[in-house]
C-alpha positions as a LaTeX table, in Angstrom:
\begin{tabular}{lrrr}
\hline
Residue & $x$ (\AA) & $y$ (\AA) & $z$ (\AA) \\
\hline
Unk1 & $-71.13$ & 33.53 & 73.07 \\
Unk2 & $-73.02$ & 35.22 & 70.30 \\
Unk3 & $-69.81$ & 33.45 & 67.79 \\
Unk4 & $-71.11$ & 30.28 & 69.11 \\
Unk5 & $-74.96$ & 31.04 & 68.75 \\
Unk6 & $-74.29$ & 31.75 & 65.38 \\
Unk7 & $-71.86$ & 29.00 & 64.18 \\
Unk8 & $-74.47$ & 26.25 & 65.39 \\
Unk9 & $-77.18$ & 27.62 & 63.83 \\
Unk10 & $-75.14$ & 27.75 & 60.72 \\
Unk11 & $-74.20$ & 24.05 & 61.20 \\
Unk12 & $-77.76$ & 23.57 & 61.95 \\
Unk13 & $-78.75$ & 25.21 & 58.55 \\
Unk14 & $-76.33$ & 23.25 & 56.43 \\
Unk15 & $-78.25$ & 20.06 & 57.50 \\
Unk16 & $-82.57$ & 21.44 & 56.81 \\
Unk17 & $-83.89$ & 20.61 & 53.63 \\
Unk18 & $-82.93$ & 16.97 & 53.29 \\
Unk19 & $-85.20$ & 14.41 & 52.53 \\
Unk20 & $-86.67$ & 11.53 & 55.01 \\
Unk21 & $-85.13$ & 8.76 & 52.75 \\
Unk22 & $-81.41$ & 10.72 & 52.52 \\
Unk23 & $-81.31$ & 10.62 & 56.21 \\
Unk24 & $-82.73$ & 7.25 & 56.15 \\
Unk25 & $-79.94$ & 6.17 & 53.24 \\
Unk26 & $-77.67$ & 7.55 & 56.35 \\
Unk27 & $-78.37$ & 5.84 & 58.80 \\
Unk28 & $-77.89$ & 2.71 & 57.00 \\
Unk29 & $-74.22$ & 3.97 & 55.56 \\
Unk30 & $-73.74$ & 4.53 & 59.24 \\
Unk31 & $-74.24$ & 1.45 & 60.63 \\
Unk32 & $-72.29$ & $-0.09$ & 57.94 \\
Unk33 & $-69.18$ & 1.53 & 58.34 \\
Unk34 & $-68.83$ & 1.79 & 62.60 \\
Unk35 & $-68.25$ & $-1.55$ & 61.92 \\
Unk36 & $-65.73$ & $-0.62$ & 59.08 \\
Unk37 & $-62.63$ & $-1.24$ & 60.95 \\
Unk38 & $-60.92$ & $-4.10$ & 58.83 \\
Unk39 & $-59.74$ & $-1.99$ & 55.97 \\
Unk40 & $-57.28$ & 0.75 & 58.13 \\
Unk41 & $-55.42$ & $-2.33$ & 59.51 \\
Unk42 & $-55.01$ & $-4.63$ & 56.66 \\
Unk43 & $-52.08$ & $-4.13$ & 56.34 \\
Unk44 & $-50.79$ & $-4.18$ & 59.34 \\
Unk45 & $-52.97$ & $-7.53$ & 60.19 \\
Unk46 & $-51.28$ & $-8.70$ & 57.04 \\
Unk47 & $-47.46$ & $-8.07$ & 57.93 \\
Unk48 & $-47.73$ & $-8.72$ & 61.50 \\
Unk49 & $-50.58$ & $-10.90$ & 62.56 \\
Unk50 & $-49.89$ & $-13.19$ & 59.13 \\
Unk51 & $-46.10$ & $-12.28$ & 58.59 \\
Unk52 & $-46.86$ & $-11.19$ & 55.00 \\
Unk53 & $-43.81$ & $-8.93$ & 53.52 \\
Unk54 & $-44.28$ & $-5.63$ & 52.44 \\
Unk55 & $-44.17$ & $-6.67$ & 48.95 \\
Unk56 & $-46.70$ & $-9.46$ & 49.20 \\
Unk57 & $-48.99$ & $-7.14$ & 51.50 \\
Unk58 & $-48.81$ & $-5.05$ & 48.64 \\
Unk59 & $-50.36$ & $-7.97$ & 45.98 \\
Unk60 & $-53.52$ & $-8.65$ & 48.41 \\
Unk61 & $-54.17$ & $-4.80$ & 48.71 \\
Unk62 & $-53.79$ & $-4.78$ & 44.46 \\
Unk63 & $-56.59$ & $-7.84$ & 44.93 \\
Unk64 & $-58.60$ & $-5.34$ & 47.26 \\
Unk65 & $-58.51$ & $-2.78$ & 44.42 \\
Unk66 & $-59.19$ & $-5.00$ & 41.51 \\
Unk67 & $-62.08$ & $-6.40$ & 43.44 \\
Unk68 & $-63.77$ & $-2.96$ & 43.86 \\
Unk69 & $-62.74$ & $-1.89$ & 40.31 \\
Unk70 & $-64.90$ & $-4.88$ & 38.61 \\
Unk71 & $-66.84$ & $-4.43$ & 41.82 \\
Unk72 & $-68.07$ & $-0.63$ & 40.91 \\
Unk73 & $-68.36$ & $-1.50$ & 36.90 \\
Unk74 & $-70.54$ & $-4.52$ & 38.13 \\
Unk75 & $-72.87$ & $-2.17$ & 40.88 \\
Unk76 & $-72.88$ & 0.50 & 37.87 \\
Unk77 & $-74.69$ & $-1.72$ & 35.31 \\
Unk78 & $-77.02$ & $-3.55$ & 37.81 \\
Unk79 & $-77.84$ & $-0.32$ & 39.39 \\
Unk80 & $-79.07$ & 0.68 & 35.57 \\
Unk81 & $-81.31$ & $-2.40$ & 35.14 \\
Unk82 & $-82.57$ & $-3.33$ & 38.33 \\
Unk83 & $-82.59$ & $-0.43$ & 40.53 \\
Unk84 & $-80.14$ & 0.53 & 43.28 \\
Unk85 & $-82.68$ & $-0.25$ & 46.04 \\
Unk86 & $-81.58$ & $-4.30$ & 45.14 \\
Unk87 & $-77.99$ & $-3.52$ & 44.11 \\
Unk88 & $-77.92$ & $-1.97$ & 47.79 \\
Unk89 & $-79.58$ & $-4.97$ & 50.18 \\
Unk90 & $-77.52$ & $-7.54$ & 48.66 \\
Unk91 & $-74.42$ & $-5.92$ & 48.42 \\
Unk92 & $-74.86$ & $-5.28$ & 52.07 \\
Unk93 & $-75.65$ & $-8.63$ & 53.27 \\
Unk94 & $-73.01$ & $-10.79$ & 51.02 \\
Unk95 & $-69.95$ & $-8.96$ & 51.81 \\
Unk96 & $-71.10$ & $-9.15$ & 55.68 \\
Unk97 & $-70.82$ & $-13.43$ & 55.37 \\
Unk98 & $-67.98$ & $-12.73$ & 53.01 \\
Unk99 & $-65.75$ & $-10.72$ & 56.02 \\
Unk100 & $-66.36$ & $-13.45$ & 58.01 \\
Unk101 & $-64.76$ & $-15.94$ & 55.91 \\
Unk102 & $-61.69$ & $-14.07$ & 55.78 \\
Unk103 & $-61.56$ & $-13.97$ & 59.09 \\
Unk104 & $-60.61$ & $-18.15$ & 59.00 \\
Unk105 & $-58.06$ & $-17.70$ & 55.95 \\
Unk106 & $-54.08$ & $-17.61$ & 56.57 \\
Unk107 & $-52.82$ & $-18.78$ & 52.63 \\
Unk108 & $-52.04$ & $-15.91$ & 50.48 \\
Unk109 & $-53.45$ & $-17.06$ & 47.20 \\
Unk110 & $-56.67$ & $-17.95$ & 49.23 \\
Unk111 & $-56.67$ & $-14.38$ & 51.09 \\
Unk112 & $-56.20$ & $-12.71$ & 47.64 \\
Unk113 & $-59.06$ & $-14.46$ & 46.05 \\
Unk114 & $-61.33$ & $-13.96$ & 48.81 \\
Unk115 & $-60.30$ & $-10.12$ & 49.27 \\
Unk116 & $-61.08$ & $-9.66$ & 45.68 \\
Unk117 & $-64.96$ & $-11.47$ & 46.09 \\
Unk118 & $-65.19$ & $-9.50$ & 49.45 \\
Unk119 & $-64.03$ & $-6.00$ & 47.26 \\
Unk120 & $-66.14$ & $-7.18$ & 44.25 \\
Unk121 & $-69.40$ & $-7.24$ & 46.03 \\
Unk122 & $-68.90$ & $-4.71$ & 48.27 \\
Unk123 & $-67.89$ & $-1.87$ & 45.94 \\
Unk124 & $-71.22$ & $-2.98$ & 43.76 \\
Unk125 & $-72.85$ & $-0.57$ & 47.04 \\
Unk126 & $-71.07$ & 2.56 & 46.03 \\
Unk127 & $-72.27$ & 3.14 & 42.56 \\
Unk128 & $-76.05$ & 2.22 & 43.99 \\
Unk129 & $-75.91$ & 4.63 & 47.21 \\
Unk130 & $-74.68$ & 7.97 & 45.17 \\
Unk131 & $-77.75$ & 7.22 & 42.43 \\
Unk132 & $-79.83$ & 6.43 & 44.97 \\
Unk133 & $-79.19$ & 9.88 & 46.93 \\
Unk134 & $-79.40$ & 11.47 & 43.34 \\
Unk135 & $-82.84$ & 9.67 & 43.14 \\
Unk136 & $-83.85$ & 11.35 & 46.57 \\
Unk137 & $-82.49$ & 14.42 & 46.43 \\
Unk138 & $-83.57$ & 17.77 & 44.27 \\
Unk139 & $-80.84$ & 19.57 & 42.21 \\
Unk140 & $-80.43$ & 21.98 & 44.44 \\
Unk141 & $-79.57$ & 19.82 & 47.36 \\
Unk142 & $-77.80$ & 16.78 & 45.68 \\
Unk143 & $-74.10$ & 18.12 & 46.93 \\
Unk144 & $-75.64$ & 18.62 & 50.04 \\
Unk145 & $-77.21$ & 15.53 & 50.46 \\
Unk146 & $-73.94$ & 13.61 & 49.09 \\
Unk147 & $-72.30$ & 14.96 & 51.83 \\
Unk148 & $-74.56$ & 13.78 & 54.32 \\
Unk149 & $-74.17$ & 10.30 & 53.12 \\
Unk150 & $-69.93$ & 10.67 & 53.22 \\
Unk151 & $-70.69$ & 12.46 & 56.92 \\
Unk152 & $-72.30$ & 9.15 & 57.80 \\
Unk153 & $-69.58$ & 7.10 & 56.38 \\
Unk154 & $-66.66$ & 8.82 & 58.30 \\
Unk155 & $-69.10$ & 9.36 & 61.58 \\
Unk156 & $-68.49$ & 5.73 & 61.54 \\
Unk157 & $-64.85$ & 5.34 & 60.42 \\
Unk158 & $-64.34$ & 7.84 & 62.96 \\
Unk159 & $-65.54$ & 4.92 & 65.60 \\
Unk160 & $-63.81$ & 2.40 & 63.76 \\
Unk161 & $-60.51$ & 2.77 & 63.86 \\
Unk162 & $-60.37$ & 3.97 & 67.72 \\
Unk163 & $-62.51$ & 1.02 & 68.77 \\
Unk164 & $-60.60$ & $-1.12$ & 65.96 \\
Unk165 & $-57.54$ & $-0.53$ & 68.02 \\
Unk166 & $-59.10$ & $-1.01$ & 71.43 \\
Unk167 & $-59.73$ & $-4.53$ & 69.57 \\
Unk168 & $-56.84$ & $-5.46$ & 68.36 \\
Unk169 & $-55.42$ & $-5.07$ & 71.43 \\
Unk170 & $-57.70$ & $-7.20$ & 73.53 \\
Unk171 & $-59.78$ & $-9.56$ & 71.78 \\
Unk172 & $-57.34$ & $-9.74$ & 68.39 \\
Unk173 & $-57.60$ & $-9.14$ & 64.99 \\
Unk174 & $-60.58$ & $-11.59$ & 64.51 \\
Unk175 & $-62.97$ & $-9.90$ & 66.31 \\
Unk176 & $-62.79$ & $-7.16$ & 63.41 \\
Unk177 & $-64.01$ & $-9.47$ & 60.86 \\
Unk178 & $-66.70$ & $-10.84$ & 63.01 \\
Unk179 & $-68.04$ & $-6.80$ & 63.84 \\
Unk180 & $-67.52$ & $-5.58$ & 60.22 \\
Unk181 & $-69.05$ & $-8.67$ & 58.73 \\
Unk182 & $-72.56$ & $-8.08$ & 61.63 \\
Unk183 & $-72.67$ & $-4.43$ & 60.63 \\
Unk184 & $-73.36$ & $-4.88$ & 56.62 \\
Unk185 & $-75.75$ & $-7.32$ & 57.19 \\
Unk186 & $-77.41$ & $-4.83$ & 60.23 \\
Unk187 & $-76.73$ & $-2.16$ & 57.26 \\
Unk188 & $-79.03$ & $-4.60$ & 54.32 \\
Unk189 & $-81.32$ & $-5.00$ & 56.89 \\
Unk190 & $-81.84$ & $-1.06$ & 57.52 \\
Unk191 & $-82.53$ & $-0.65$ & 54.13 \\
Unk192 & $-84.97$ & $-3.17$ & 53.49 \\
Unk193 & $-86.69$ & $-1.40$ & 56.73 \\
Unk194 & $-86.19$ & 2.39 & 56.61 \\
Unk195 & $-86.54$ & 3.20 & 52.34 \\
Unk196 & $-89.02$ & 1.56 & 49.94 \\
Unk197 & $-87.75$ & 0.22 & 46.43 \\
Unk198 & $-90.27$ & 3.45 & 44.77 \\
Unk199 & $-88.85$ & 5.30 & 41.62 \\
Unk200 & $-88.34$ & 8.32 & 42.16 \\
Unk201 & $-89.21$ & 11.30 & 39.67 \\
Unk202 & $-86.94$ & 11.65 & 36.94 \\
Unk203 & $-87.35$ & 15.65 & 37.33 \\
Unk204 & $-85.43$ & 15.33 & 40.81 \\
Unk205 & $-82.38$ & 14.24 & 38.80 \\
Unk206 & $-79.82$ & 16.20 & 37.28 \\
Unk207 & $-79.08$ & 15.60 & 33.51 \\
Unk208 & $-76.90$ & 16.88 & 30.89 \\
Unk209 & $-77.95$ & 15.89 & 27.16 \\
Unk210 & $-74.28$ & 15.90 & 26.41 \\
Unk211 & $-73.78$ & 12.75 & 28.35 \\
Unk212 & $-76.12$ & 10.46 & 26.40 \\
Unk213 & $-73.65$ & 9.43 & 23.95 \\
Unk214 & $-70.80$ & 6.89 & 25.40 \\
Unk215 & $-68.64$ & 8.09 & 28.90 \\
Unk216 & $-65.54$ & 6.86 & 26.52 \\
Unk217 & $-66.46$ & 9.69 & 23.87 \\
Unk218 & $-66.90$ & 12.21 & 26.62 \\
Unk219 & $-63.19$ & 13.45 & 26.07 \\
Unk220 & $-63.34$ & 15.77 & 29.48 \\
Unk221 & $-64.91$ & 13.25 & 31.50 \\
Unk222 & $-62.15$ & 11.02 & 30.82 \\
Unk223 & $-59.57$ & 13.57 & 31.72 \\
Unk224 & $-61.79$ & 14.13 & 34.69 \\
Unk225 & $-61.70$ & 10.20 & 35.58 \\
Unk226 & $-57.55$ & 10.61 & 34.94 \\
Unk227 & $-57.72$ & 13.53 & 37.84 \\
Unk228 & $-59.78$ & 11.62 & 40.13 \\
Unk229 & $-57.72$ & 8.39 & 39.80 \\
Unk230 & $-55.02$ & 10.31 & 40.57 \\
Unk231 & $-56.38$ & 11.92 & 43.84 \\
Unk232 & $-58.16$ & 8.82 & 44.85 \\
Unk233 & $-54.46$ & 6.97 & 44.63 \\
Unk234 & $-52.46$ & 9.42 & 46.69 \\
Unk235 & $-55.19$ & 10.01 & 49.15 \\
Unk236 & $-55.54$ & 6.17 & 49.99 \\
Unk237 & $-52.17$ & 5.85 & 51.07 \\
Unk238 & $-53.44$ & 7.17 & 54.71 \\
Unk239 & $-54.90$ & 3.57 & 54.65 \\
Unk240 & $-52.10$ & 1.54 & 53.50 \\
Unk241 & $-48.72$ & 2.53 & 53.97 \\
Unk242 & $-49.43$ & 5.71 & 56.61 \\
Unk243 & $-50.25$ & 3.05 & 59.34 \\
Unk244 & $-47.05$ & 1.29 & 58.44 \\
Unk245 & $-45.04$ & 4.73 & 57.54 \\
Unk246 & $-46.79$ & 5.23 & 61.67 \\
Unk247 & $-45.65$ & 2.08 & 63.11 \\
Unk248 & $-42.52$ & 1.46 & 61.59 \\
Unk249 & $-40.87$ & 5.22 & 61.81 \\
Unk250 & $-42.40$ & 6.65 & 64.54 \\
Unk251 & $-43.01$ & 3.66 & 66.52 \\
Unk252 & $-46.44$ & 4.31 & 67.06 \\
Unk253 & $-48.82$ & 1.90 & 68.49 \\
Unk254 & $-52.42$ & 0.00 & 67.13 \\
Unk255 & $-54.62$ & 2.55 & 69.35 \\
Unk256 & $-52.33$ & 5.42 & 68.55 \\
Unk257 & $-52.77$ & 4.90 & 65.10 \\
Unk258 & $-55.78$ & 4.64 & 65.08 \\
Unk259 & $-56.96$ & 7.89 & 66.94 \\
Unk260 & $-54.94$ & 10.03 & 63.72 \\
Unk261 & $-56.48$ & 7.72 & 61.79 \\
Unk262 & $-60.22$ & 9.01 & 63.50 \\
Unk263 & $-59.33$ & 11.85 & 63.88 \\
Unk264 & $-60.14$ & 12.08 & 60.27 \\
Unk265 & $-63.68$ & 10.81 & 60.15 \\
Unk266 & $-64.14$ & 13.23 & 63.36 \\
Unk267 & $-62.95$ & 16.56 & 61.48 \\
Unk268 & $-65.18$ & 15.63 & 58.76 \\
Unk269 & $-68.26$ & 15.20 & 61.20 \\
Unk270 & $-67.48$ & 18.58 & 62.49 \\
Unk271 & $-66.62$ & 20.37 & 59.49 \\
Unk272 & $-67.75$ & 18.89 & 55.98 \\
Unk273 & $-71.71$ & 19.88 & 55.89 \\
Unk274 & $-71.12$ & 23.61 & 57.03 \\
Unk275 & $-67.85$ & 23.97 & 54.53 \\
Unk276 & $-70.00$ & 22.39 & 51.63 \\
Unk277 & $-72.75$ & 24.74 & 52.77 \\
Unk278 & $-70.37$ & 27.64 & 51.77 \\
Unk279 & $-68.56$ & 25.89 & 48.93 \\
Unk280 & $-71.84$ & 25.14 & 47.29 \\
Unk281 & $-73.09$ & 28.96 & 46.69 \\
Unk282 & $-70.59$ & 29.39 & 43.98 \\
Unk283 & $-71.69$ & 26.58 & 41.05 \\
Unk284 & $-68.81$ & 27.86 & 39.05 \\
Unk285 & $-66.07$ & 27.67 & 41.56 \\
Unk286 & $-66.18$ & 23.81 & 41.46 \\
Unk287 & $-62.96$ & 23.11 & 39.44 \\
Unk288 & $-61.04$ & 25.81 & 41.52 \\
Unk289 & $-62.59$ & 23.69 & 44.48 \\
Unk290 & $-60.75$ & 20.17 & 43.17 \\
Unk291 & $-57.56$ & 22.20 & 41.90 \\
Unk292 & $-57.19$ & 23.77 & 45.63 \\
Unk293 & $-57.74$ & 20.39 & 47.40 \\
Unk294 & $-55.22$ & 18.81 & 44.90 \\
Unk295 & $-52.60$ & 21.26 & 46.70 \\
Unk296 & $-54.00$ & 21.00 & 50.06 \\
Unk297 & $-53.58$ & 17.03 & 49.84 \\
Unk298 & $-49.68$ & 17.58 & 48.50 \\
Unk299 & $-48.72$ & 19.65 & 51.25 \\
Unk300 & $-49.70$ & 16.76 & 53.76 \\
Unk301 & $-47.12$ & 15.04 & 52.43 \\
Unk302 & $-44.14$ & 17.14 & 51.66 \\
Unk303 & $-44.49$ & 18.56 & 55.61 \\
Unk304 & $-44.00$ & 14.68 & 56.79 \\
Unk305 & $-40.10$ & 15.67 & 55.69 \\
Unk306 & $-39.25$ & 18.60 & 56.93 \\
Unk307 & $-39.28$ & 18.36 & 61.02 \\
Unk308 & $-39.01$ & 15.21 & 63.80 \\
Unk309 & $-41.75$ & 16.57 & 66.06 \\
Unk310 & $-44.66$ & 14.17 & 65.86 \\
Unk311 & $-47.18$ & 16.59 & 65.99 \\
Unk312 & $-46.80$ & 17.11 & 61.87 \\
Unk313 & $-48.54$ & 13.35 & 61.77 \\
Unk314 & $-51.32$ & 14.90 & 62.96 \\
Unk315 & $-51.26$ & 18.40 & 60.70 \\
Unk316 & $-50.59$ & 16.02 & 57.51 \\
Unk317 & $-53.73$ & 14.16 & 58.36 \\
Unk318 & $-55.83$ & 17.55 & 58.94 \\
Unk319 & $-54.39$ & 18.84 & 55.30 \\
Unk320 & $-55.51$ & 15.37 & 53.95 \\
Unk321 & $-58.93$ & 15.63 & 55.43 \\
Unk322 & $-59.74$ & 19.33 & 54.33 \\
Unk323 & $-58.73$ & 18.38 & 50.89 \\
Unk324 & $-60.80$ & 14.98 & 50.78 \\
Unk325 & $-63.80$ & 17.12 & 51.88 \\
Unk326 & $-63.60$ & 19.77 & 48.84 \\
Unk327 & $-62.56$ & 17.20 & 46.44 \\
Unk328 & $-65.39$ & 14.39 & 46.90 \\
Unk329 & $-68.13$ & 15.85 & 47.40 \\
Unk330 & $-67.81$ & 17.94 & 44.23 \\
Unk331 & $-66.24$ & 15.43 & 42.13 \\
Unk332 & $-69.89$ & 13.63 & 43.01 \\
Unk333 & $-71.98$ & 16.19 & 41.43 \\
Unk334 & $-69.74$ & 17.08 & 38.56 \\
Unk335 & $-70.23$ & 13.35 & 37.62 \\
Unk336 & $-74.21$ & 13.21 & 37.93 \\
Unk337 & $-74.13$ & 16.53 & 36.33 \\
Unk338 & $-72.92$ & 14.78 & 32.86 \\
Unk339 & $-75.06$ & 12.04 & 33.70 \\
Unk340 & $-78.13$ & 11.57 & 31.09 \\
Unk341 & $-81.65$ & 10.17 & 32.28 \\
Unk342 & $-80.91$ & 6.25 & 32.39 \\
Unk343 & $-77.17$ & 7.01 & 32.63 \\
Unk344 & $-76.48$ & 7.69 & 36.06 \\
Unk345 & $-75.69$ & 3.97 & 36.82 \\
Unk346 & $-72.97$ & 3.97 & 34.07 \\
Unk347 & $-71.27$ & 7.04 & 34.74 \\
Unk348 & $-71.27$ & 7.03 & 38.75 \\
Unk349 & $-69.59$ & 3.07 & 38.43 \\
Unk350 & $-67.37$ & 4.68 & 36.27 \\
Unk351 & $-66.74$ & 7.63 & 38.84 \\
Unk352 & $-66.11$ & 4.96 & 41.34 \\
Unk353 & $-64.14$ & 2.75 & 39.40 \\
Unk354 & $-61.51$ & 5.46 & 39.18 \\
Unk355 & $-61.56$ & 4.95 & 42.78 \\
Unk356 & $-61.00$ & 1.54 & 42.85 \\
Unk357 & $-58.71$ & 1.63 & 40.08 \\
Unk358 & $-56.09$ & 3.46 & 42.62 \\
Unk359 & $-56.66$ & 1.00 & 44.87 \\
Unk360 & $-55.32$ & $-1.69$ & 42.63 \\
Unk361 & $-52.26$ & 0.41 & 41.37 \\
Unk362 & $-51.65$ & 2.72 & 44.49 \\
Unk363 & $-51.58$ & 0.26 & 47.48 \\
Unk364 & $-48.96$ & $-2.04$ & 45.65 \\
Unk365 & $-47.17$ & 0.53 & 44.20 \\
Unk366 & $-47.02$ & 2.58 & 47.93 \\
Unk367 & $-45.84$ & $-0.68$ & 49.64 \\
Unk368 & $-43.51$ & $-1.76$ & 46.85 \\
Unk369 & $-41.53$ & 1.99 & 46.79 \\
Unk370 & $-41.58$ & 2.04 & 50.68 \\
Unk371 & $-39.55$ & $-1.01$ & 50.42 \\
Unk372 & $-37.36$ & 0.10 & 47.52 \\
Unk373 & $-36.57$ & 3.81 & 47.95 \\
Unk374 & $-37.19$ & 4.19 & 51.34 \\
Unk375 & $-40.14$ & 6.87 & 53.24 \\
Unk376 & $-38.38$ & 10.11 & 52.39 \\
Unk377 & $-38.54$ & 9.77 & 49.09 \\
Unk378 & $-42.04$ & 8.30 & 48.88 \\
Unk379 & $-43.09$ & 11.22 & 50.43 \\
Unk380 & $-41.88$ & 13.67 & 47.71 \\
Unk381 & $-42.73$ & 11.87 & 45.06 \\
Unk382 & $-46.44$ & 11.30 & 46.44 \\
Unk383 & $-46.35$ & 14.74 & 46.86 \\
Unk384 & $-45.74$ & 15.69 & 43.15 \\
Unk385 & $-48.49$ & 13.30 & 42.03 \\
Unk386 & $-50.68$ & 15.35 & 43.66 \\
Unk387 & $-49.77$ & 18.29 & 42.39 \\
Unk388 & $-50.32$ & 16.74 & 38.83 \\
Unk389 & $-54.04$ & 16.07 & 39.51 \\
Unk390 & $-54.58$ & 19.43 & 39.91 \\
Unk391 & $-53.31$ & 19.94 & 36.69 \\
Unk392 & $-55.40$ & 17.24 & 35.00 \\
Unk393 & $-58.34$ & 19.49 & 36.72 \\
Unk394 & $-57.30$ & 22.56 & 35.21 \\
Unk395 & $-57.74$ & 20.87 & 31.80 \\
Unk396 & $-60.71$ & 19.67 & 32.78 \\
Unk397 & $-61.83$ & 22.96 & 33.86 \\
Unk398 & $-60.40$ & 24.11 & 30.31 \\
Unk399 & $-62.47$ & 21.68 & 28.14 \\
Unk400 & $-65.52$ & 22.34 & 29.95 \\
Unk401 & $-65.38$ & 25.96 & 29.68 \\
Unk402 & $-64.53$ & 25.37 & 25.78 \\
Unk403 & $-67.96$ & 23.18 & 25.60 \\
Unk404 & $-69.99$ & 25.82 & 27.17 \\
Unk405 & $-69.08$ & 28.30 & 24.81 \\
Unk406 & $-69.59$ & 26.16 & 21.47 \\
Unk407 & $-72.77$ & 25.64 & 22.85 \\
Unk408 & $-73.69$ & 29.45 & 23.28 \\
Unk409 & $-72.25$ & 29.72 & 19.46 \\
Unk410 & $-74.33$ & 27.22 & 18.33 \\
\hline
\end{tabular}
C-alpha cells in the first residue's frame, strides 16, 4: 500500500507547477486529437475501402508528408510574424472543413492533392503549439510542460483508434472524417476561449546566442535534424505499414488493431510525465536519453522476427512507446534550447519539418519495400536504421560537447 501511496504522489508531483494557459493549451490538443482517428487507418481505408495498391497507398501517404513538410516550414514563419495564438485558431478550424472534404473524394490524384492541403494546414499547428508552450512555460518547466501537451495528444489517440475501430465497423469509414473534421474546429474554438493572444515575457524563454545566426550554419543542429528525421521515419511506420504488417500477417482485425495501436497513447498517459520527471534532473544526460531510445525503438522491430506468438505485437509496440517518450520530449527542448529570441518560430518548423520530412520518404518507402522484399526483411532493415540515428546522436552529442569547450577557451 505504502508503494502505491508513494507512486501517486510522485505522479501527482510530476504534474504541479504548470501554468493555467499550458493546461489550457491541453485541453485544446486534447480535444483535437480524440477525434484524431483518420490518420492510423489511412491506409488501410486506402487499400481496402478505395482498393488503392500498396504502391499507390504509398504515393498519397508521400502527399501526407509533403503536405506537413511545407506545412511546418509554413506554421514556422507565420508563427515568427504573427504570433502562434493566430497560426493556432486557423490551423485548427481549416483542416476541420478540409477532413470533411476528403471524406467525399474516391480519385487518387484528387485524394493526393487534397491530403497534401489537409497536411499543409494542419502541420502549420505544430510549430505554433511547441512556441506557444515555450511562451508559457519557465525554463525550468518547459520539458515538463512539453510533455503535458504530447500527454494530451496521445490521451486522445489513445481514444481514437479504439473508438476509430468501433467505427469502422459500424457506421464506416466516413464517419471518421466527419468526427476528426468536428474536433479541430471544437479544438480552434477552445483556443479562442480558454488562452488570450498576450505576449508573453521574453525572460520565460530559453535562448542560446549561438543560434542567432542561420539554422543551416548551425553544423550540429543539422546533424541533429539528420537524427531526428531518422527516428521520426522509423517510428511512423506503427502508423502506416504496422496496421497492414497487423492485418495482412497476423490476420488481425480493425478493433484489434486498433487497441495495440491505443495501447500506445494509454502507456504514455500512464507513464510519460513521471519518467520525464526523473529524466529531467540530469540536464546533461539528454543525448544519452535520444541515443538509448534510438536502441529501445530498434529492438521493437528486430523481436517482430524471432517468435510466432502474437503477444511480441504487443511488446514491439511497448519498446516503441518507451523510446518515443525519451526521444520527443527531449529532442523538444534541445531545439528551443538553440533557439535565439525571435527564432523560436524558425527553428521549431524546422524541428518539425524533420518530422514531416519522414513522412514523405518513410510511408512510401515502408509500403513500397513491404511489397518488394517482403515483412521479414523490412523488419531488419528498419531495425538497423534505427540503430544509425543513434549514431547521428552521438555526433551530435560530440559537436556539442566540442562547442562548449571552445567557449570556456574563449
Amino acid at each position: 500500500m505504502t508503494i502505491l501511496v508513494n507512486s501517486w504522489r510522485y505522479y501527482r508531483e510530476s504534474f504541479q507547477g504548470l501554468s493555467r494557459e499550458i493546461w489550457f493549451l491541453a485541453i485544446a490538443t486534447f480535444i483535437n486529437r480524440a477525434g484524431g482517428m483518420v490518420v492510423p487507418f489511412l491506409s488501410l481505408y486506402l487499400s481496402t475501402n478505395l482498393g488503392f495498391s500498396l504502391p499507390q497507398v504509398g504515393w498519397i501517404m508521400t502527399s501526407f508528408g509533403v503536405g506537413a513538410f511545407v506545412g511546418s516550414w509554413i506554421g514556422g514563419q507565420l508563427t515568427d510574424k504573427i504570433g502562434f495564438y493566430k497560426v493556432m485558431i486557423i490551423s485548427l478550424v481549416l483542416s476541420g472543413l478540409l477532413f470533411l472534404w476528403i471524406s467525399t473524394l474516391q480519385n487518387l490524384w484528387w485524394i493526393c492533392g487534397s491530403i497534401f492541403l489537409v497536411t499543409m494546414v494542419t502541420d502549420a499547428y505544430r510549430p505554433a503549439a511547441y512556441v506557444a508552450a515555450g511562451s508559457y512555460s519557465a525554463e525550468k518547466n518547459y520539458t515538463r510542460a512539453i510533455t503535458l501537451i504530447r500527454l494530451a495528444i496521445n490521451l486522445g489517440f489513445s481514444l481514437g483508434p479504439a473508438v476509430g475501430g468501433f467505427l469502422i465497423a459500424t457506421a464506416g469509414y466516413a464517419a471518421l472524417f466527419w468526427i476528426d473534421g468536428g474536433t479541430c474546429v471544437l479544438a480552434g474554438i477552445a483556443i479562442l476561449i480558454l488562452l488570450k493572444p498576450k505576449k508573453v515575457a521574453e525572460k520565460e524563454v530559453i535562448t542560446v546566442p549561438l543560434t542567432k545566426k542561420s539554422v543551416f550554419k548551425d553544423i550540429p543542429y543539422l546533424i541533429f535534424l539528420g537524427a531526428v528525421f531518422l527516428f521520426g521515419m522509423i517510428f511512423i511506420q506503427y502508423f502506416s505499414v504496422m496496421p497492414v504488417y497487423y492485418h495482412t500477417v497476423w490476420l488481425l482485425s480493425e478493433i484489434h488493431i486498433g487497441w495495440i495501436l491505443a495501447l500506445n497513447g494509454i502507456v504514455v498517459f500512464l507513464f510519460e510525465m513521471p519518467l520525464i520527471k526523473h529524466l529531467d534532473k540530469d540536464r546533461n544526460s539528454i543525448f544519452k536519453i535520444m541515443m538509448i531510445s534510438s536502441v529501445l525503438l530498434a529492438i521493437s522491430f528486430f523481436i517482430l522476427n524471432i517468435t510466432s506468438w502474437v503477444g511480441v505485437l504487443v511488446i514491439g509496440m511497448l519498446f516503441a512507446t518507451w523510446a518515443e517518450m525519451m526521444c520527443f520530449p527531449f529532442s523538444n527542448t534541445f531545439t528551443l534550447k538553440r533557439a535565439g529570441k525571435g527564432n523560436q518560430g524558425k527553428y521549431m518548423g524546422y524541428y518539425t519539418m524533420a518530422f514531416s520530412l519522414a513522412h514523405v520518404v518513410g510511408h512510401n518507402l515502408g509500403m513500397n519495400l513491404s511489397a518488394s522484399i517482403g515483412y521479414t526483411w523490412l523488419m531488419n532493415l528498419i531495425g538497423l536504421l534505427a540503430l544509425f540515428s543513434g549514431v547521428l546522436f552521438w555526433l551530435v552529442k560530440r559537436a556539442d560537447r566540442k562547442r562548449l569547450v571552445d567557449n570556456q577557451a574563449q
